[in-house]
N, C-alpha and C positions, 0 to 999 in steps of 0.2 A: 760724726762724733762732735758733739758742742764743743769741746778743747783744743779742734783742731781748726776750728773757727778763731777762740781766741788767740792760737799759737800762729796763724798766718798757714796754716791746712800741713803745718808739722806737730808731728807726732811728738809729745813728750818723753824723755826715758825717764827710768826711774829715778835714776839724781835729780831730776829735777823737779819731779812729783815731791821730792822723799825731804829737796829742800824748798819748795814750796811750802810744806806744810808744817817742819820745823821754823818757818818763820811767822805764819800766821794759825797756828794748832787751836789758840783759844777762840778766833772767829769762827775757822772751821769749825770744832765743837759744837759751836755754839747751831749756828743754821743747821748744822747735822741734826741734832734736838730737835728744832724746831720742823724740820723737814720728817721724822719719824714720827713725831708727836698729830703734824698735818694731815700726814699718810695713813694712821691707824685711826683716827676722825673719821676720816672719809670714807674707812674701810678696805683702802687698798691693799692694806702690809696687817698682815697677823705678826703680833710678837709676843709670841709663845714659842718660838727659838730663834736664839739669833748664831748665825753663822759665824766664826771668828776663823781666816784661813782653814776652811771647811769643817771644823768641828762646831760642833753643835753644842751650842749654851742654854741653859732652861729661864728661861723668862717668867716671870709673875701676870702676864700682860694673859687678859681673855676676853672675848669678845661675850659672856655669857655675865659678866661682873657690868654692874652698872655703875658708872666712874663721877662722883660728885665732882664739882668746880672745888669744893678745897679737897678734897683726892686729889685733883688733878695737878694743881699748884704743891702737893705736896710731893707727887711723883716730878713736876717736872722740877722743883730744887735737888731734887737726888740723882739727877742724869747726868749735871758736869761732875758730882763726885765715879758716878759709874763709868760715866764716858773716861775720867782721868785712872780710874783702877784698870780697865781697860788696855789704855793708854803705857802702862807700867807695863804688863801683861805683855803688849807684844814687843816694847821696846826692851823685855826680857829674853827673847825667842831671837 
């Protein structure tokens, strides 16, 4: 587990995940984007649904659509607002 390289080969609990990421939410965001964005490039990751604590969300994303560079730049300005609707969503639950 890479985090338990950074933690010295301890396991993190969730407080400390839960306040890792209330202190840095908008860098995470941010490389999480970036990292989904990479991953369906290359073809790794279909998103055409994404998981949210196991329910299933319908995505716009197809591997059959051919995505221009201003598509692209136009999807990726609309991911911190989605990432943050999100964000709301499970800080509701």
């Amino acid at each position: 587990m890479p985090c338990c390289v950074i933690t010295g080969n301890q396991t993190p609990n969730h407080d400390t995940i839960s306040n890792y990421l209330k202190l840095h939410r908008a860098e995470f965001d941010n490389i999480f984007q970036q990292v989904l964005l990479k991953a369906d490039g290359l073809g790794l990751i279909k998103l055409d649904h994404v998981a949210l604590d196991g329910s299933k969300l319908h995505a716009n994303a197809s591997k059959r659509k051919a995505m221009s560079y201003e598509r692209m730049c136009q999807t990726a300005e609309k991911l911190p607002v989605e990432c943050e609707e999100l964000t709301i969503r499970i800080a509701e639950k």
